[in-house]
N, C-alpha and C positions, 0 to 999 in steps of 0.2 A: 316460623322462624328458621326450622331445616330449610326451606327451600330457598328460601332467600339470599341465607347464609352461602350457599351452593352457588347462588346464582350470582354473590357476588364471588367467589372464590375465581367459578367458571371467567367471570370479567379480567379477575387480574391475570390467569392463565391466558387469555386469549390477549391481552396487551402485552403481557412480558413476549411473547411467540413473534407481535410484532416490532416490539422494538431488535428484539433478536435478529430477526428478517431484516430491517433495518441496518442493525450495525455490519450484516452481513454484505448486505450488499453496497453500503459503504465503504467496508475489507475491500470487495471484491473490485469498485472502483479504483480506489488507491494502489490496489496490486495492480492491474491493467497500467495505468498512468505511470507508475515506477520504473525505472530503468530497468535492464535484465540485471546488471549487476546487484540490484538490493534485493531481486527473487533467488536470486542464485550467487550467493556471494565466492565461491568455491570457482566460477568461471571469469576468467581473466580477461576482460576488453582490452585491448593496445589501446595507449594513449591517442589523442588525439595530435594528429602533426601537424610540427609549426615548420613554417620556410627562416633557416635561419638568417640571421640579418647578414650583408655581404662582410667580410673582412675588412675594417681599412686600414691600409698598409700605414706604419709608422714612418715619421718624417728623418731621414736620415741623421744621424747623429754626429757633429760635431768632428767625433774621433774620425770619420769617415773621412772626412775633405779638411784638413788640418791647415789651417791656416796659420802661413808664417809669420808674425809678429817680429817686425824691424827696429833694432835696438833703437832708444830715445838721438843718439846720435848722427845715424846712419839718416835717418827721417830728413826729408825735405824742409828748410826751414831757411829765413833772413838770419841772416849777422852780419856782425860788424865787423869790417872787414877793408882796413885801409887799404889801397894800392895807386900806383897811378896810372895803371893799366884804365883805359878809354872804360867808357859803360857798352855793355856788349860784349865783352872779351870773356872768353872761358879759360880758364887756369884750371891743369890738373894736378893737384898736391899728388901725388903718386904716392909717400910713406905713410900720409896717413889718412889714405883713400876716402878724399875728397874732391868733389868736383865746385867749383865757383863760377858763376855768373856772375858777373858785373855790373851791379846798376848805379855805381856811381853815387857820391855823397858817402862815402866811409862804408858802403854797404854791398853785399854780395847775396844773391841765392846760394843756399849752401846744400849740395845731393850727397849722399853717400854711392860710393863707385867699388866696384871690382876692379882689379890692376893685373897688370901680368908678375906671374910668378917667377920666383928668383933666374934669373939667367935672361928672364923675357921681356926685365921693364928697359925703356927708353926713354929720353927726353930730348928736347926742341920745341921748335916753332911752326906751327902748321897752318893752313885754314882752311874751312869745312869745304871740299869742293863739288861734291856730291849729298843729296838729301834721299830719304826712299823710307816710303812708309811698308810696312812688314816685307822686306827686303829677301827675296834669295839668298842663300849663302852656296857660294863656290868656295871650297878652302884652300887656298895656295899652294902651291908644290911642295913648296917645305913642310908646310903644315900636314901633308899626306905622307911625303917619307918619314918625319917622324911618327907618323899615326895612319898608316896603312888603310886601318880598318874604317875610316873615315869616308864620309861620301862623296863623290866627285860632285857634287849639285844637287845640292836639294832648295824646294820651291819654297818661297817666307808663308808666314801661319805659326799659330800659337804654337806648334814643336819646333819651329825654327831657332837654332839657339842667337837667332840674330834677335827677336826677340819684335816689337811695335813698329819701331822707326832705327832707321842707324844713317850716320851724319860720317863720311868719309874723310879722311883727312890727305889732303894734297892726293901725291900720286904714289902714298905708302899703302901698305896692304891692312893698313890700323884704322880703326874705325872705332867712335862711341856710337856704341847699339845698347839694346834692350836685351833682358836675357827673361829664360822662363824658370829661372832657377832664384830667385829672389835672395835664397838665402847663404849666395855667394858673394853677398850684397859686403864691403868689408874685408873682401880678405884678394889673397894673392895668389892668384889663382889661371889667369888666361895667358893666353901665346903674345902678349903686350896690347890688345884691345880694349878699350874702358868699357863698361858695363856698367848700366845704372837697371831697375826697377822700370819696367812698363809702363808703370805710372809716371815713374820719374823722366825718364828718356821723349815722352808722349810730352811732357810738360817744357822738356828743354828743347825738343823738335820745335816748338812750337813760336821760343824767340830768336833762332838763332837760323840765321842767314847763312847761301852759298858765299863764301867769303871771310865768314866771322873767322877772327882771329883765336888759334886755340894755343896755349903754351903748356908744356908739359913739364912739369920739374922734376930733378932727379932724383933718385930714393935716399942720397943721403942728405936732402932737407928736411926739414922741420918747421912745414911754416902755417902748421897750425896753431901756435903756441899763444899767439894773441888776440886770435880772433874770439871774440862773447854771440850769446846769442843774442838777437833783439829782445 
């Protein structure tokens, strides 16, 4: 019975020794396999690097390029608008900077216009004798002794304060042009030149003939007072 006893004792001694061997060298696998960081957690690896993604640049904002918004008035629009001036005929309301096209049957295109400022407006009878799409501006003599610092000639383009198109009238120094100022659009303001919107000037170049009849009325009228819109 002693020996046997022993002999199985010696058994389990010699199994436990290998499972020991065993788990040991299982340790010793999964150490190997492991990062250095989990053998040695005390030593710092740098991360690994990413490329970061590029920048994209925000879409400019609004505030940036301020777009001027022209009262409901001033706006290109139909009314009504008796006269018995032919269809074709431009009428410039000068008090209450209005330009009319004529189309006849009670009706008129109605632009809003810049006019000249006090001292500067006129009226008569004209017609357009000259046309020019983004037109040079030469300023007249007068226009430079009062304004010195003014250019002798400058070439037409979007800084040109002639503006799209400008339609000359007879063999006066007055012209409806285009301006790059829109929001002079209204009010009384130029050396007696009419001024409409690039849009609008573009639109009116577009019916009105060398020849077209242009009438200018004087600032102490009022002859807006009855005209509706369509």
């Amino acid at each position: 019975m002693l020996k046997l006893t022993s002999a199985k004792w010696n058994s389990r001694i010699i199994s436990g020794l290998g499972a020991f061997a065993i788990g040991a060298l299982a340790f010793s696998s999964s150490a190997l396999a492991a990062p250095p960081t989990q053998l040695f957690p005390f030593i710092l690896i740098p991360p690994t690097q990413y490329e970061a993604p590029p920048q994209v640049q925000a879409a400019p904002s609004e505030d940036e390029g301020n777009v001027y918004e022209m009262p409901a008035r001033l706006r290109r629009q139909v009314v009504n608008y008796p006269t018995r001036e032919t269809p074709g005929t431009v009428i410039i309301d000068t008090p209450n900077t209005y330009l009319y096209y004529v189309l006849g049957g009670g009706q008129a295109i109605r632009y809003g216009i810049g006019v000249g400022r006090d001292g500067f407006t006129w009226a008569g009878v004209q017609t357009v004798s000259k046309k020019a799409e983004w037109p040079d501006w030469t300023p007249p003599p007068e226009m430079i002794a009062r304004q010195p610092y003014l250019p002798r000639h400058m070439a037409g383009g979007p800084g040109n304060p002639l503006g799209a198109r400008a339609m000359y009238l007879g063999g006066t120094v007055y012209r409806i042009h285009g301006t790059n100022a829109p929001e002079t659009i209204g009010t009384h303001v130029s050396s007696g030149c009419i001024r409409l919107t690039n849009d609008d000037v573009s639109d009116l170049y577009s019916r009105v003939n060398v020849g077209t009849r242009v009438i200018v009325r004087p600032m102490e009228r009022r002859a807006d007072l009855s005209t509706t819109v369509r």
